[in-house]
C-alpha positions, 0 to 999 in steps of 0.5 A, a space after each residue: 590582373 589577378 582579383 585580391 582574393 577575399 579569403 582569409 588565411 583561417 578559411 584556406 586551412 579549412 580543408 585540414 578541419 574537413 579532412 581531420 573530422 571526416 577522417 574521424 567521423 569515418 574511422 568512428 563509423 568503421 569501428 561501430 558497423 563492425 560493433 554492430 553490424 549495423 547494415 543502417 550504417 553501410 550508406 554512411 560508412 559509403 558515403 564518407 569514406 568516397 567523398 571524404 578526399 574529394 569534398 577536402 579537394 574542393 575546401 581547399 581549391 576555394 581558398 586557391 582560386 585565380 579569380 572571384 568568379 570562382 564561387 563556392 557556388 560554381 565549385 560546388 556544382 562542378 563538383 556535384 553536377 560535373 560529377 553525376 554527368 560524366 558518371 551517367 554519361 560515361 556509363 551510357 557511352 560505354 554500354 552501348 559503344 565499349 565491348 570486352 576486346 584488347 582496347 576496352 581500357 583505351 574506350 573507357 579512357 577517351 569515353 569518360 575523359 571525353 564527358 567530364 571535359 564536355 561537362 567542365 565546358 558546359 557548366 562554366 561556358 557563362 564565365 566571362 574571363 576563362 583563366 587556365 589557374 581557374 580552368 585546373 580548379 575547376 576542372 579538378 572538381 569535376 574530376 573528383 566529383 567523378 571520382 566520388 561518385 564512382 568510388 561510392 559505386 565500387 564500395 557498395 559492389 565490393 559490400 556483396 561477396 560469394 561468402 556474403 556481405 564483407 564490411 571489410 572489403 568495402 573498407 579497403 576499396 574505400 581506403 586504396 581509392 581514396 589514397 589514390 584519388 588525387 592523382 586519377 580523375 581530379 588530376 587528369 581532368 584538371 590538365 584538361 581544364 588548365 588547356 581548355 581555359 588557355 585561351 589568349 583573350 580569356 573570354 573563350 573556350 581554347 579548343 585548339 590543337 593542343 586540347 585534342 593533343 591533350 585530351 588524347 594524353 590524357 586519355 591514354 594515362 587513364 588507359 594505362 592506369 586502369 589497365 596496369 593490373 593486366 599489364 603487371 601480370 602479362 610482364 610477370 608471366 613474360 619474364 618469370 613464367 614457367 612451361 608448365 604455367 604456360 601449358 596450364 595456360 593453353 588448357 584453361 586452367 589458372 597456375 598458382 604464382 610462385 611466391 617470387 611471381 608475386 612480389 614481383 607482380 606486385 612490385 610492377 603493378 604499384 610501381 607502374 601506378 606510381 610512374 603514371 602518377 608521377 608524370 601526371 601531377 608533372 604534367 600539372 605542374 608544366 601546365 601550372 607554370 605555364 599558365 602562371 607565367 602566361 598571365 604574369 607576361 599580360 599583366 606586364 603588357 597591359 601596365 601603363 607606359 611611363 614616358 
């Protein structure tokens, strides 16, 4: 049966205070670098600006947590732990097995799925009851801690340009990234945590059928996703590409789109995006029903029988 959940109401709503705030402080930091110039300001403006979305993910799964073995203790080393594992892990792996070819999306999809589940297993194996509501939790925060420390990285990449240091290009990474952090790896790792803690008796790790079942579905949404770009810009070509870009093409040389390309371009890359999201967070919500009603079904077996 579910723990009576000790937070107030006040402490649920406290990642609308975190989101608020940080939105502010970030926005406030953007104009005085840009006032400035200040390069002291570049870790700040980095800093708050990738961890913003996520730290809110955290404040608000606390206050939505299944059971009180989920403590701000184990969120937050989820969050931060799982984070720099998977990153360090992922980073590894793809080095040394993952080189430029046709299937490099689908190796980085299994590596860095294949470490944040690994993490998520490793830092709540000590759990006594393993609920699948708390497995998407936690699998969440692993996920956006991933999310934040990466993002952190394509911020500070996309700082140095060939014409120099661009405060606005880290700006818009760090705009488009966080928009699009809740449905990337918080979301796809919190499938993975809602399976691995579905397990009948609540004590063990599920690793059954339908985890690798899972984790391969996954793996191929983040596939998908990383490579929507290459895939816009191959259908683009396939359906409005002309024979001289094609000549062009052949001869190593890059044609310059027509203006319809573009919009089309963009039209499939951002509405594939929005197709990949849309069947994960589904994916979420079946898994969420699931493990809800689940868990109703042993409540009702486990009360009394009145004769």
């Amino acid at each position: 049966m579910r723990a009576a959940d000790p937070t107030p109401v006040r402490g649920r709503r406290a990642w609308l205070r975190i989101l608020g705030t940080g939105l502010v402080l970030w926005l406030l930091t953007v104009v005085v670098t840009f006032l400035t110039g200040n390069p002291n300001l570049v870790p700040t403006l980095v800093l708050l600006g990738s961890f913003l979305v996520p730290v809110t993910f955290v404040a608000w799964a606390f206050g939505h947590r299944h059971s009180g073995e989920v403590t701000a203790e184990l969120l937050l080393t989820t969050f931060i732990t799982g984070g720099v594992l998977g990153v360090l892990g992922a980073s590894l792996l793809e080095t040394y097995l993952l080189h430029p070819s046709a299937g490099l999306f689908i190796g980085v999809g299994l590596v860095e799925e294949a470490v944040k589940l690994a993490a998520l297993a490793v830092l709540t194996r000590r759990l006594t009851r393993k609920y699948a509501l708390d497995g998407m939790i936690l699998g969440a925060a692993v996920g956006f801690g991933f999310a934040a420390f990466e993002s952190a990285g394509y911020a500070f990449t996309a700082l140095f340009t060939e014409q120099g240091l661009s405060l606005m290009d880290l700006v818009q990474t760090e705009i488009l990234r966080g928009l699009l952090a809740p449905v990337g790896h918080g979301l796809w790792t919190a499938i993975l945590g809602g399976v691995l803690f579905s397990a009948s008796d609540h004590r063990h790790f599920a690793f059954t059928r339908r985890l690798l079942l899972s984790y391969l579905g996954v793996s191929l949404l983040h596939a998908l996703w990383d490579a929507m770009h290459g895939i816009a810009l191959a259908l683009t070509l396939l359906l409005t590409g002309t024979p001289r870009q094609f000549e062009l093409l052949e001869q190593g040389y890059q044609p310059r789109p027509t203006p319809l390309q573009v919009n089309l371009f963009t039209v499939l890359s951002w509405g594939g995006l929005a197709v990949l999201a849309v069947i994960g967070v589904l994916w979420l919500v079946i898994e969420r029903h699931t493990a809800a009603r689940s868990e109703r079904s042993a409540v009702f077996l486990r009360l009394p029988t009145i004769r």
